[in-house]
MARBA-3410 file (N, C-alpha, C, O; in Angstrom, 1 decimal):
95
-13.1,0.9,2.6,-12.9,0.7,4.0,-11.7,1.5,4.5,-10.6,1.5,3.9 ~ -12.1,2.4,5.6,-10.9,3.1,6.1,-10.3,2.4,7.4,-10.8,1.5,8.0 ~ -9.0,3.0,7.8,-8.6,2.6,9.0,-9.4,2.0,10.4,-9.0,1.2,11.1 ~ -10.5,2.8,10.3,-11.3,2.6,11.4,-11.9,1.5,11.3,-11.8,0.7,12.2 ~ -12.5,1.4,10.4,-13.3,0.6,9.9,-12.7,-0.9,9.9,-13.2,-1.8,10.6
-11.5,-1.2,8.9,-10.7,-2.1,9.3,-10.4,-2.9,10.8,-10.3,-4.2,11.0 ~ -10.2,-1.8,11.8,-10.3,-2.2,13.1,-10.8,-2.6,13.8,-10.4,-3.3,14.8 ~ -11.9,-2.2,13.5,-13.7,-2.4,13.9,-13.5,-4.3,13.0,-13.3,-5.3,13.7 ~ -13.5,-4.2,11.8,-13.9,-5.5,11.3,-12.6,-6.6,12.0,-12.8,-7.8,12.0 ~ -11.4,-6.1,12.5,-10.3,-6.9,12.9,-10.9,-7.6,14.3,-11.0,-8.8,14.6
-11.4,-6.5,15.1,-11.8,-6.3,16.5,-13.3,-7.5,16.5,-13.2,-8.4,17.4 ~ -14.3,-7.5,15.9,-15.3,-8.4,15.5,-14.8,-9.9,15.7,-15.0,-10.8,16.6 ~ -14.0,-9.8,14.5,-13.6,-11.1,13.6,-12.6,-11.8,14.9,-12.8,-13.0,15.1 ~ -11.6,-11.0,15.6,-10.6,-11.9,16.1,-11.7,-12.1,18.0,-11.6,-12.9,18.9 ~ -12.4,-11.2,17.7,-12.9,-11.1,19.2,-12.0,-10.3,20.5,-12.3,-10.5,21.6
-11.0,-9.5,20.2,-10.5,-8.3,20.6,-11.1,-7.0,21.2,-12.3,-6.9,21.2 ~ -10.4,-6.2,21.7,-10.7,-5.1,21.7,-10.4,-4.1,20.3,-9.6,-4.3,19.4 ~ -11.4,-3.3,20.4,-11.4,-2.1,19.2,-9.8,-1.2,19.2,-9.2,-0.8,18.3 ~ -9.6,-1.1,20.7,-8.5,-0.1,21.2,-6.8,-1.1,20.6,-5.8,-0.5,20.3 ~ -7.0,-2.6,20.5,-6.0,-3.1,20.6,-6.0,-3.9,18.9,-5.0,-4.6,18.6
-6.9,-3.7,18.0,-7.4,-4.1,16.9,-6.7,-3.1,16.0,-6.2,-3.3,14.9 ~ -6.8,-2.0,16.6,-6.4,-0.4,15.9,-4.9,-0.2,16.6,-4.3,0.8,16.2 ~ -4.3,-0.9,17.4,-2.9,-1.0,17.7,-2.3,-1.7,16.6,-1.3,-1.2,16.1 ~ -2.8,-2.8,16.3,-2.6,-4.2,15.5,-2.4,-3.6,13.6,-1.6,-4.0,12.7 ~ -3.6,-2.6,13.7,-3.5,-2.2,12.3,-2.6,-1.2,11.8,-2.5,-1.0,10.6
-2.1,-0.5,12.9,-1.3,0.8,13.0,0.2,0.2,12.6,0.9,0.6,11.6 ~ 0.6,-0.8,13.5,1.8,-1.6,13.5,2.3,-1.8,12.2,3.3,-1.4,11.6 ~ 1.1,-2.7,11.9,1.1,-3.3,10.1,1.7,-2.0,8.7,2.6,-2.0,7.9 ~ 0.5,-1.2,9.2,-0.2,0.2,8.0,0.7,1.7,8.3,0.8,2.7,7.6 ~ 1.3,1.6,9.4,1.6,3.0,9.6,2.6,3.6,8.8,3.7,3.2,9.0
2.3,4.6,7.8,3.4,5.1,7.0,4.6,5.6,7.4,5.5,5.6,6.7 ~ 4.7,6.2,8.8,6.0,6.5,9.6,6.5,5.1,9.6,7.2,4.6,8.7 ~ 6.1,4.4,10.9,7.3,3.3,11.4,6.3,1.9,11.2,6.4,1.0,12.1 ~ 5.2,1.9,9.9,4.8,0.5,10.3,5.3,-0.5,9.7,6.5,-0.2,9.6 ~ 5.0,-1.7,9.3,6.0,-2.8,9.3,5.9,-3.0,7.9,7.1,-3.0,7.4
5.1,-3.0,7.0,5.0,-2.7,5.6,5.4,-1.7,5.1,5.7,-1.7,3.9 ~ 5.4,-0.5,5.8,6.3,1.0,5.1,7.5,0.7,5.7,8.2,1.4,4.9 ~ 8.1,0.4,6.2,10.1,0.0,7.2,10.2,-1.1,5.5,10.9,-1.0,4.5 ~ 9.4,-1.9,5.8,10.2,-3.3,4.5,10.0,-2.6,3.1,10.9,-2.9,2.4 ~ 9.2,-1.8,2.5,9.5,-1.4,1.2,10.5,-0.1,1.7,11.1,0.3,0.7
10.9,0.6,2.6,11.8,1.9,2.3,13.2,0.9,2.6,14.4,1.3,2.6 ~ 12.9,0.1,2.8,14.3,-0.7,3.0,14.7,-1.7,1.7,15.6,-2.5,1.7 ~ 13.6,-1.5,0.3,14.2,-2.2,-0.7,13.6,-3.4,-0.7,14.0,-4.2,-1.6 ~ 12.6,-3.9,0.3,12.2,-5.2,0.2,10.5,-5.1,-0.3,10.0,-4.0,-0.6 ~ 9.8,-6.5,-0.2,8.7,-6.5,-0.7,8.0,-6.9,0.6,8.5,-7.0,1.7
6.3,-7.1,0.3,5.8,-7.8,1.1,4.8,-8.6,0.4,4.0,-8.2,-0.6 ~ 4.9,-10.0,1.2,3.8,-10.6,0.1,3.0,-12.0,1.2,3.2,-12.8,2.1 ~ 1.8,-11.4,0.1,0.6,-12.4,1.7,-0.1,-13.4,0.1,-0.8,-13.1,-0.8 ~ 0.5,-14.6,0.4,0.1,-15.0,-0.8,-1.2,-15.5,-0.7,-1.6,-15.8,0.5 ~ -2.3,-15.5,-1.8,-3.0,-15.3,-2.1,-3.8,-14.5,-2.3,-4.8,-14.9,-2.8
-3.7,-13.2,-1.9,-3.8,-11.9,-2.0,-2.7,-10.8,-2.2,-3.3,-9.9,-2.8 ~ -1.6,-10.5,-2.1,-0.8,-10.2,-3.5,0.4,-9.8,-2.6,0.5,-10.1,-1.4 ~ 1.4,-8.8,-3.5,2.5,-8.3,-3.4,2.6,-7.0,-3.2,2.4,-6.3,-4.2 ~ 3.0,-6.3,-2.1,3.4,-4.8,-2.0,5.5,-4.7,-2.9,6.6,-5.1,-2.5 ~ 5.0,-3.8,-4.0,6.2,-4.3,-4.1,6.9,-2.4,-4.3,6.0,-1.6,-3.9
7.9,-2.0,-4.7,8.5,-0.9,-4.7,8.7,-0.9,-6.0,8.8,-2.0,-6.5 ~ 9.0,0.5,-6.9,9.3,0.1,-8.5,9.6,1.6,-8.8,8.8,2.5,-8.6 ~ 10.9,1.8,-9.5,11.5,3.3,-9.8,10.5,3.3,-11.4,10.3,2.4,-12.2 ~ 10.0,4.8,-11.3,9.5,5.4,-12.3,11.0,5.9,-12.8,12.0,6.2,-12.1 ~ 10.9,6.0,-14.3,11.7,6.5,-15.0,11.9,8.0,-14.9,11.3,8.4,-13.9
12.4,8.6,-15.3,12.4,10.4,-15.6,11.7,10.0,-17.1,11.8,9.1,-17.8 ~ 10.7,11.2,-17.1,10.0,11.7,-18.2,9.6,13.2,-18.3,9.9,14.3,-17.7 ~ 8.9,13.0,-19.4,9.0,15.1,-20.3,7.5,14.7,-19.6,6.9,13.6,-19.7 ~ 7.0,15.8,-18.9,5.6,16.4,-19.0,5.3,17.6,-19.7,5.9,18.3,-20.5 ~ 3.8,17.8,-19.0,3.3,19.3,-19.3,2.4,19.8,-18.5,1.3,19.4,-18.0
3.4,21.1,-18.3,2.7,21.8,-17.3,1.4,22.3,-17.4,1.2,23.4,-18.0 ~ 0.4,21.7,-16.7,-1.0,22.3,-17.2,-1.2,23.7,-16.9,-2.2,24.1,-17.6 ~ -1.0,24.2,-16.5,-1.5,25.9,-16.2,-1.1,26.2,-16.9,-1.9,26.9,-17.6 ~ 0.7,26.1,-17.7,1.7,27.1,-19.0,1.6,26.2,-19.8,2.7,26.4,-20.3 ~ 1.1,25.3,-20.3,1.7,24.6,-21.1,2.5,24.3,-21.7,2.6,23.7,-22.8
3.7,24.9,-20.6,5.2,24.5,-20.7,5.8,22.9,-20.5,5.5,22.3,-19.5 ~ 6.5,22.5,-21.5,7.1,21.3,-21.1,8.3,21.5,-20.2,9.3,22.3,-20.1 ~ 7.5,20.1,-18.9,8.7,20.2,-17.8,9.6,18.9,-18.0,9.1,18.0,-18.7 ~ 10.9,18.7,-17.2,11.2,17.5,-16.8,10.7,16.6,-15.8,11.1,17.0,-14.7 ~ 10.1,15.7,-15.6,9.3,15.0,-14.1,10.4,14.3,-13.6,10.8,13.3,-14.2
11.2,14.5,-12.3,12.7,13.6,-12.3,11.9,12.1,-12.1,10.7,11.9,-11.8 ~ 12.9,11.1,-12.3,12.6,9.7,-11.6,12.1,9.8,-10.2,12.0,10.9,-9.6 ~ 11.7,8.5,-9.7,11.4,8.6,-8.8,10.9,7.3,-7.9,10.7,6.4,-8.8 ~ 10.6,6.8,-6.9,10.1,5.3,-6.4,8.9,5.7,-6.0,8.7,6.8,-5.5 ~ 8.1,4.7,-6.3,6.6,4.4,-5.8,6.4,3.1,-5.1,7.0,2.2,-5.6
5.8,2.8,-4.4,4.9,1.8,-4.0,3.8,1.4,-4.8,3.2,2.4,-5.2 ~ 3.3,0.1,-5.2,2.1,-0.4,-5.9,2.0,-1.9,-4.8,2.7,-2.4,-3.9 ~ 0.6,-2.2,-5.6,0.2,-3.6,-5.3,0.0,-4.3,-6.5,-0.5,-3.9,-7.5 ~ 0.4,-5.4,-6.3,0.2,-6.7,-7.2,-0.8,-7.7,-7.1,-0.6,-8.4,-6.1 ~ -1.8,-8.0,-7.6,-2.6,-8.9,-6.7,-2.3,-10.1,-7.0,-1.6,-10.6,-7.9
-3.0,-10.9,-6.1,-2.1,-12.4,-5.8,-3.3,-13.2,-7.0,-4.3,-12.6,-7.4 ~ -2.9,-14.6,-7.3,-4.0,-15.5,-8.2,-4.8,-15.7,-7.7,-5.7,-16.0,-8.5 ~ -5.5,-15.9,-6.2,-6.6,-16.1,-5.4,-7.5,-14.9,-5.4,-8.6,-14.8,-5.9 ~ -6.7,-14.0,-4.9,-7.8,-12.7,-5.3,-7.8,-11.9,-6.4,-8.2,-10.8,-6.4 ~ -7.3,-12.5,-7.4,-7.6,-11.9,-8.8,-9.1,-13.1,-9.3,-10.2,-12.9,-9.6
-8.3,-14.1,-9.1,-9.7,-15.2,-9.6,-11.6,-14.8,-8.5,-12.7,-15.1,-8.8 ~ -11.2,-14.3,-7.7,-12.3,-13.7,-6.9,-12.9,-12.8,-7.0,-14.1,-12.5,-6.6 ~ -11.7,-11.9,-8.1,-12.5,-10.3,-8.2,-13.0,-10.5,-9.7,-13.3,-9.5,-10.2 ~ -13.1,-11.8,-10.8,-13.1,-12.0,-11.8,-14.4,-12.7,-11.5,-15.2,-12.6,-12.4 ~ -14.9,-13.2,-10.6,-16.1,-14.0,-10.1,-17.1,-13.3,-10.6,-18.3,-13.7,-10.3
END
């Protein structure tokens, strides 16, 4: 499901407009200034329980290899974003 798509099913489901459904998801989703990317660049998590945890998590520094020279490089540390899934929709995707 892409963005659109999402909006379309928000827009359905709440009985909305499509134009104000895709406001709604932008707010939430937007990697610039939306409300889930502001709470993890700020150190925090987000969590919708029963469907899971957006949480933030520093990768270590590690040795790679460079595929084209097969030179070993350094990969510095670094933060990522992951998801966690919650016990409701783990028990559902186990169904």
């Amino acid at each position: 499901m892409n963005k659109k798509e999402l909006s379309a099913a928000l827009a359905w489901r709440a009985g909305m407009s499509r134009v104000r459904a895709n406001e709604i998801v932008g707010l939430l989703f937007d990697a610039d200034d939306g409300i889930f990317a502001n709470e993890l660049v700020e150190g925090g998590k987000v969590t919708l329980p029963g469907f899971g945890t957006l949480l933030t998590k520093l990768r270590a520094e590690r040795i790679g290899t460079n595929p084209s020279s097969g030179e070993r490089i350094t990969i510095p540390s670094r933060t990522t974003a992951y998801f966690k899934t919650g016990k409701t929709l783990r028990g559902r995707l186990d169904d």
